[in-house]
N, C-alpha and C positions, 0 to 999 in steps of 0.2 A: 504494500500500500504506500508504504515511503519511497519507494522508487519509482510509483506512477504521479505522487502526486511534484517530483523534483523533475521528472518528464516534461511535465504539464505545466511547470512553469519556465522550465528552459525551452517549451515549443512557443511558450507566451512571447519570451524577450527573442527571439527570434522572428519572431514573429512582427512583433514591434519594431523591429531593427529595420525590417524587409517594408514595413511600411515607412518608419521614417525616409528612410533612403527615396522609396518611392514618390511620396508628395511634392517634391519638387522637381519632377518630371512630367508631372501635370501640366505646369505653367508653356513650359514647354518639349513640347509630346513631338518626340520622334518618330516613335511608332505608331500612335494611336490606339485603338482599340485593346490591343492586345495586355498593353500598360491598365488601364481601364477594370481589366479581367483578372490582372494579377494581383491589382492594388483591392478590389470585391472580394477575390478568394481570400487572402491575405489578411482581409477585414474579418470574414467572415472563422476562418479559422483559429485569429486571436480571438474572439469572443468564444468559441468553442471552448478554448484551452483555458480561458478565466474561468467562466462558469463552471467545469471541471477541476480546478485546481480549488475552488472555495468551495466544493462539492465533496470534493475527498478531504479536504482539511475538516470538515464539518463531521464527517466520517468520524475522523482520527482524535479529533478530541472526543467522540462521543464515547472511542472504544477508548480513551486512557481515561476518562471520568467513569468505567465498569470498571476497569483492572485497577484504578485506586478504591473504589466501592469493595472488590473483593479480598482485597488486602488487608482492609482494615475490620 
């Protein structure tokens, strides 16, 4: 679970990275369309990987708030 949810956020800053990069290629588009589709996927994927990363976090605390219950 600790290794999907370090995935999940190394696919985020990656992900980020790949848009920042991108946005100023808008202003001036070489290729057009294709720039367009990468920077939507791109978009689209970082929100994937957020709403997943605060998905398994939410997880993880739930199951370490059991195993201090069990503990004690």
């Amino acid at each position: 679970m600790h290794k999907i949810l370090a995935f999940s956020i190394l696919g985020m800053g990656l992900t980020g990275a790949v848009l920042v990069i991108s946005v100023p290629l808008l202003f001036n588009t070489p290729i057009g369309n294709v720039l367009k589709i990468v920077i939507a996927g791109s978009t689209t994927v970082f929100v994937i990987f957020a709403i997943s990363a605060l998905v398994f976090r939410r997880r993880l605390d739930e199951q370490a708030k059991k195993e201090d219950n069990l503990v004690k």
